[in-house]
Each structure stands twice: as C-alpha cells, then as structure tokens.
C-alpha positions as CSV (number, residue, x, y, z in Angstrom):
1,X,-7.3,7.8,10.1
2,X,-8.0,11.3,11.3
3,X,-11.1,10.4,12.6
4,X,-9.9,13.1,15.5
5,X,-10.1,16.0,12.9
6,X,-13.4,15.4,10.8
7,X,-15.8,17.5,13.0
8,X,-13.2,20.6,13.1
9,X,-14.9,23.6,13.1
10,X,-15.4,26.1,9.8
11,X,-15.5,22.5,7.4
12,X,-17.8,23.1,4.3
13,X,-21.1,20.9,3.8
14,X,-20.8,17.2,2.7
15,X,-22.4,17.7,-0.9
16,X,-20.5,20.6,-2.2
17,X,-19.5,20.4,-5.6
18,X,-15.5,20.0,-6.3
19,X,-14.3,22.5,-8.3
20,X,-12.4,21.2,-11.3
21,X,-8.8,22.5,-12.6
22,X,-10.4,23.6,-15.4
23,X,-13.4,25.7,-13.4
24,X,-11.0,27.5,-11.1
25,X,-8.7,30.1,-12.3
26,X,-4.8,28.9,-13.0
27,X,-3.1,30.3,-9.8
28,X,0.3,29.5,-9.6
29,X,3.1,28.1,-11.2
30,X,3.9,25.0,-9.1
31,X,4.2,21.7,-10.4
32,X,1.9,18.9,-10.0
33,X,4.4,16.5,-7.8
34,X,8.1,16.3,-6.3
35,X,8.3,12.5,-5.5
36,X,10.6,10.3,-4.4
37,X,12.8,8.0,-6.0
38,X,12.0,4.1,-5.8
39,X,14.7,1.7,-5.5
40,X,12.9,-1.7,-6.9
41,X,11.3,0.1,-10.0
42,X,12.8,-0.1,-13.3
43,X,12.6,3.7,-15.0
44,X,11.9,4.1,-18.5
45,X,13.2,7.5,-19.0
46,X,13.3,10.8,-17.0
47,X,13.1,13.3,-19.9
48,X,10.6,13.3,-22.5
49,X,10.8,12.0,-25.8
50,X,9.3,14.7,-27.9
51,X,7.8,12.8,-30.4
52,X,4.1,11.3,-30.3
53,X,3.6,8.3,-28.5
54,X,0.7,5.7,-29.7
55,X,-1.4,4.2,-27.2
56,X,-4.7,2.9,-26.4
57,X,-7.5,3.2,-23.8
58,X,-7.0,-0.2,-22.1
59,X,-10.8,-0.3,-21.6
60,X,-11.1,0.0,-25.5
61,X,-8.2,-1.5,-27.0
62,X,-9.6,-0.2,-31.1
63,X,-9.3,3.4,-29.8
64,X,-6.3,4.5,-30.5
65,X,-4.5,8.0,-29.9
66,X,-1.0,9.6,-29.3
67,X,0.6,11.3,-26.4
68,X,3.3,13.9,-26.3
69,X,5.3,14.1,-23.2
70,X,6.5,17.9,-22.8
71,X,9.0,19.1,-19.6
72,X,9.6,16.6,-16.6
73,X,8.4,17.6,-13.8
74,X,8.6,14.8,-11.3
75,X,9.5,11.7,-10.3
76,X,8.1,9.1,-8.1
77,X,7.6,6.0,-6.5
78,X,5.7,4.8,-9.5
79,X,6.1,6.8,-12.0
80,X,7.1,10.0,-13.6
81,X,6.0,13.0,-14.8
82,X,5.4,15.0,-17.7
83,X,3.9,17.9,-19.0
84,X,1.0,17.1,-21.5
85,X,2.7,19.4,-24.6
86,X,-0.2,19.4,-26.5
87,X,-2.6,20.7,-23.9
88,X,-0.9,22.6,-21.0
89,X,-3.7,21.9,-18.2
90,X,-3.0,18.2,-18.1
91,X,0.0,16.3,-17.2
92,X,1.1,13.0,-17.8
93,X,2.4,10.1,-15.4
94,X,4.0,7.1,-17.1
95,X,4.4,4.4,-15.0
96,X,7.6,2.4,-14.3
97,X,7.7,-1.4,-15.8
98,X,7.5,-3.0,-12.5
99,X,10.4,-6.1,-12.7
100,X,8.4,-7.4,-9.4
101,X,4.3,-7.0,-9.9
102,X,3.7,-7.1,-13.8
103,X,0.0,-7.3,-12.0
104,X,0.3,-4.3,-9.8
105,X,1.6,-2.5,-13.0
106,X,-1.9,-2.6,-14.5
107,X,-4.0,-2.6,-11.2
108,X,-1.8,0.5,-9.6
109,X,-2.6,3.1,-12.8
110,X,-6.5,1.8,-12.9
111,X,-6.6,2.6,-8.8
112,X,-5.5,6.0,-9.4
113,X,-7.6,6.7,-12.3
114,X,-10.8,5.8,-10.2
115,X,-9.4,7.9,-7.1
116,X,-8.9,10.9,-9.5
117,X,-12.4,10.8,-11.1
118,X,-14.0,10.1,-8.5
119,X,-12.7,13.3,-6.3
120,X,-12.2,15.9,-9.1
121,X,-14.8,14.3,-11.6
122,X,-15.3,12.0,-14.9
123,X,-13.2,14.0,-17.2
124,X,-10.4,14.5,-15.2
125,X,-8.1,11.6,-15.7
126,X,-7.9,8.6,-18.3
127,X,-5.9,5.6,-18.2
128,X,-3.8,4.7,-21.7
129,X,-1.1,1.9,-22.9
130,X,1.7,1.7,-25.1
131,X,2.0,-1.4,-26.9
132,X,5.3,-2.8,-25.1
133,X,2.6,-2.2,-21.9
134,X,3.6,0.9,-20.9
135,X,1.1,2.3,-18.5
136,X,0.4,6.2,-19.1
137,X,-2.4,8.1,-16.9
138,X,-3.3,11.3,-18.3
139,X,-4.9,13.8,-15.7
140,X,-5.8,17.9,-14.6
141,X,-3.1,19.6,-13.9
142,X,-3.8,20.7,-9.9
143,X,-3.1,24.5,-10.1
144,X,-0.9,25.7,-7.1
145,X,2.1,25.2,-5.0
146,X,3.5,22.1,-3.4
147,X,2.8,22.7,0.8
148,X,6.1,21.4,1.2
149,X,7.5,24.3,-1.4
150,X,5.5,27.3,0.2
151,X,7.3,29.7,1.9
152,X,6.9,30.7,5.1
153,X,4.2,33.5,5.5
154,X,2.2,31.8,2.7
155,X,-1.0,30.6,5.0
156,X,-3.7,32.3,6.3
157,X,-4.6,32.5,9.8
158,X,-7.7,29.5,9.0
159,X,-5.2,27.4,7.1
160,X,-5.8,24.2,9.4
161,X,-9.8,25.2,8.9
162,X,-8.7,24.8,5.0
163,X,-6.8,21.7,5.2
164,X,-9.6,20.2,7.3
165,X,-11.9,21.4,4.9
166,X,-10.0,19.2,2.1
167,X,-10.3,16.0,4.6
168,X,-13.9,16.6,5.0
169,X,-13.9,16.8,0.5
170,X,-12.0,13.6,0.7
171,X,-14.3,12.3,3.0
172,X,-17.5,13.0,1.1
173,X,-16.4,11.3,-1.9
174,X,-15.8,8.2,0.3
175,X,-12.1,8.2,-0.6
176,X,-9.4,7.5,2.5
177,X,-6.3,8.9,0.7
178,X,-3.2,6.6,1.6
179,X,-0.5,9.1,1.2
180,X,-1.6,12.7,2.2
181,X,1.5,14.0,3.5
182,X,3.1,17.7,2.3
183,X,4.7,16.4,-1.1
184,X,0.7,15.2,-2.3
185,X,-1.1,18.5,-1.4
186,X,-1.2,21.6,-3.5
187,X,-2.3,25.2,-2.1
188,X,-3.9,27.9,-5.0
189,X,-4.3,30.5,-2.7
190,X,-7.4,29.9,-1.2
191,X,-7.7,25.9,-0.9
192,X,-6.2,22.5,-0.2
193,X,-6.0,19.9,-3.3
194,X,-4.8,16.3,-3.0
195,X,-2.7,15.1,-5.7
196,X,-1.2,11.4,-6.3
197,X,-4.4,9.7,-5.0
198,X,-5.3,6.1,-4.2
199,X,-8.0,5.3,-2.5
200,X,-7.3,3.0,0.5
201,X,-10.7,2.3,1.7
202,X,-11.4,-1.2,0.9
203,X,-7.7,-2.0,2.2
204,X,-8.6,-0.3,5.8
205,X,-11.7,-1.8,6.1
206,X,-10.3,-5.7,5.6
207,X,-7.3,-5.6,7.7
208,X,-6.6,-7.1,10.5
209,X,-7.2,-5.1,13.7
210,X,-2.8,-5.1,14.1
211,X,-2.9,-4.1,10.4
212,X,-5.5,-1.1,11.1
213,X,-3.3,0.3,14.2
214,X,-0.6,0.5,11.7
215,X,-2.9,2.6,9.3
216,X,-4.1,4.8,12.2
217,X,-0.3,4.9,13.5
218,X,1.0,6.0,10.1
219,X,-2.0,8.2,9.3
220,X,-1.8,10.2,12.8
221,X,2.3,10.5,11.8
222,X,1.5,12.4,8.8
223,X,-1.1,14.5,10.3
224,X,1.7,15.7,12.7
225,X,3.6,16.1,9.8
226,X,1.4,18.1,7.9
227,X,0.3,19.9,10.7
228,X,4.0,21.3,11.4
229,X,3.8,22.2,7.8
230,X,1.2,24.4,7.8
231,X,1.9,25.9,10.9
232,X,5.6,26.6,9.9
233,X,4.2,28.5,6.5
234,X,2.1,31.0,8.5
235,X,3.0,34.0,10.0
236,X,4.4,33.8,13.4
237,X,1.5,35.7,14.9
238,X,-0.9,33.2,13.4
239,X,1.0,29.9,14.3
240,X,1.3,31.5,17.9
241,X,-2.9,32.0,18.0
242,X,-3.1,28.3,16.8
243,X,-0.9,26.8,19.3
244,X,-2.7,28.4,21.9
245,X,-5.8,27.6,20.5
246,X,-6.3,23.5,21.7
247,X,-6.2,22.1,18.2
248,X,-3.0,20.3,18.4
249,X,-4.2,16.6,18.1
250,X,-4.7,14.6,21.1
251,X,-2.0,12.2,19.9
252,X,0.1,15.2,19.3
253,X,0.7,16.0,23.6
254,X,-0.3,12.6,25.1
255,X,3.4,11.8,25.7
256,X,4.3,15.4,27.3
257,X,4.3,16.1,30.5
258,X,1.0,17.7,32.0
C-alpha cells in the first residue's frame, strides 16, 4: 500500500534517526488514542483502578513489578487506555480478555510491542501480565494532537510533504503499518507520528494475490481518507495550492470524468 506516494518530493533520507518522546520537547496536550469500541471483546474496566497492579515481564516471568493506571484516555478495539500515574510520559494499554482468541490475546500485545520498538526504539515500550493473564503494554506517550482532533488552520502549507515524510520513516524501519488512518496519527507541530502500530508486513507479503488487492484496496481508502484530513486542517489558501498542484493520487480521479 501507498507504493504511489513513497517517492513524493521533500521526504527526509532513509537512515535518519527517530526522535523519541522523550528527545523531543512535550508539545501539546492531546491524548495518545480515541478508538473505537469493539463489539466481540470482553472489557475489563474503563476507569482506572488507582491502586498498584502486580505483574510480570512475560519474557521473564521472576521479574516482577507494579503498575498504576492514572486517567482514561481511550478506548479501543483491543484495549484501553491509561495514563501511566507514576511516570506522566508513558501510557498504559490493557488489553481486553478476548472470549474468542485466548491466543491472539498474547500474540496481539507482543506484535505491537515489536512494531513500537522497532519504529521509536528499544526503550519505548514493554509488554507485562497480570496473573489472571491480563495483558498490559506499557509505552511513550506520542506528544501532540490527534489529526482527526486538529482544527482547521492547524497544517502548514507542506503538510502532505510531512505526512509523506512519516510513510517514508515507516518505511525505513521496514514496518507496513495496518491501520494508519486519522484516529492512529498524532501532529506536535512540526511532524507526523504513528501511534497504535502493528506491523503488517509478513501478512502482506503471504497473501493470496485476491487477499493483497484487498490490502492495496483498503490501504488506498485510507490514504483518501487521510488525505481529506489534512487538506481540510489547512488553510483554505494552502488546500487550494495543493489541489492545483497534481498530487491528488491517481486512484483519487481515475473514476472522474476527464
């Protein structure tokens, strides 16, 4: 998916360094998700508990620590969450207890452990368990504001350059995000940052050639989607230069009359 944008012009070099949460300055108040619902999960609570919660690093089941969950912030698919209330620049997700998948419930927190390392570093998420099972994932909270919560007049006139730019960092650290749409990336004021990552690679790569048109399919809808998005939170003078500018996707215009 978006093979169509990866050459766009003003995209930083391949090898840059990501800059961490905690190596960029805090801009922003916004919160890390705003997720939808899921109607075959089982939720464990929407509010936190106060109290610490013991767990374990699944990968090391003799170390043991505690978690405290501060204010909600969101709730998802999978999961919700928290603020960490003992150190402000993480949050935490707890995971539903899947009725369906007790499998995916382990495999789903460990895929978005690796996804978050591996784009915003080592240190910048770990995977823990309660003792009933409980999956937690501790990670960086992304400084910013939602792209679906900006206003309008929040973009510069290069805000598709940025956003590309993002792709490109996605890119570079071989991850194919599967669900980049407004609600997963965060604006600081200067950049793009994904949020709520899995890595779909592997998936893409062993599909079927039906299954892959469905990836492309769904991956060029929510580049239209996100491209409408940025375009409706610039400036009216801006969005009118980029209209006129050609880089409205192909697939954008194929079905209008030329």
């Amino acid at each position: 998916p978006f093979d169509d944008v990866a050459m766009a012009a003003n995209a930083q070099k391949a090898d840059e360094p990501i800059p961490g949460p905690s190596r960029r300055r805090n801009e922003g108040s916004g919160s890390l998700v705003s997720e939808h619902g899921s109607d075959d999960a089982m939720s464990v609570s929407d509010t936190s508990s106060g109290g610490p919660i013991s767990v374990c690093d699944p990968s090391d089941p003799s170390y043991r620590t505690s978690l405290r969950l501060g204010d909600h912030l969101g709730q998802g698919q999978f999961g919700n969450v928290f603020e960490d209330a003992d150190h402000p620049e993480f949050v935490i997700k707890r995971y539903y207890q899947a009725e369906d998948d007790p499998d995916d419930e382990i495999h789903l927190p460990h895929r978005e452990e690796e996804t978050f390392r591996q784009f915003y570093g080592a240190d910048a998420a770990q995977r823990y368990e309660e003792a009933d099972g409980t999956q937690y994932l501790r990670m960086y909270r992304i400084p910013g504001t939602l792209l679906d919560d900006l206003q309008p007049n929040s973009l510069p006139e290069d805000a598709l350059e940025r956003y590309v730019d993002m792709l490109e960092k996605l890119q570079s650290k071989g991850i194919m995000h599967g669900d980049l749409h407004p609600e997963n990336i965060m604006w600081d004021g200067e950049s793009f940052w994904p949020i709520d990552m899995q890595d779909i690679t592997t998936n893409y790569f062993a599909a079927t050639g039906i299954e892959k048109a469905e990836y492309n399919e769904r991956g060029h809808g929510i580049w239209e989607d996100t491209f409408t998005k940025i375009v409706a939170k610039m400036s009216p003078e801006d969005a009118a230069k980029i209209d006129q500018s050609g880089m409205v996707p192909m697939w954008a215009t194929e079905d209008q009359d030329t």
